[in-house]
N, C-alpha and C positions, 0 to 999 in steps of 0.2 A: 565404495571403499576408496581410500584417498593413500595416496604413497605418496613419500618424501622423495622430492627431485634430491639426486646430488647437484650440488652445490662447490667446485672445487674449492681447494686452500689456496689461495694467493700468494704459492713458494712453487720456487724453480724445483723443488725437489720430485714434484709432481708429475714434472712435465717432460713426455718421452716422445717421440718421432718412430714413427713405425712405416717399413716397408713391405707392399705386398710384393711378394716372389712374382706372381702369376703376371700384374699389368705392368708391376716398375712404377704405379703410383707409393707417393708420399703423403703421411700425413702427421701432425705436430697436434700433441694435445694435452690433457691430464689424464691420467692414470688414478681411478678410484681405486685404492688401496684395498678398499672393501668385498669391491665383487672382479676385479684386475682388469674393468674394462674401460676402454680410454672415452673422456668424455670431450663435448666440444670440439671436436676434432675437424680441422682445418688442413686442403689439401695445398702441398707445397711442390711448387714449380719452380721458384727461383728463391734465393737467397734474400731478398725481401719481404718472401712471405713469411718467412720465420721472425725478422726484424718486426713484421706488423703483426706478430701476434703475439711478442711478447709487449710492445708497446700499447697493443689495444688492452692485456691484461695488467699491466705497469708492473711487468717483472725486469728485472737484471736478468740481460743475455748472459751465465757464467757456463754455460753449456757449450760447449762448440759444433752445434750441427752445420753438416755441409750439405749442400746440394750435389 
């Protein structure tokens, strides 16, 4: 049986930053609208990792995430 990877949409509208309560990690990613779970998710330690992940996806930073 074969499943459809998601595949996100190439809009900042997608893309959320989530913290866990319990470790105090961060992480920056898309949000499948579909099933609400974040995909690609990349963990963020400094305020450059978010610069290199909208750059590695070629979105416009219009979001203000801080570290």
């Amino acid at each position: 049986m074969f499943f459809k990877s998601y595949i996100p949409e190439r809009d900042d509208r997608n893309v959320i930053m989530e913290l866990n309560i319990c470790t105090g990690e961060k992480t920056i990613g898309f949000k499948n609208p579909a099933t609400g779970k974040t995909e690609n998710a990349v963990i963020v330690r400094t305020q450059n990792d978010i610069e290199s992940f909208y750059r590695e996806y070629k979105l416009m930073n219009t979001k203000k995430f801080k570290v």
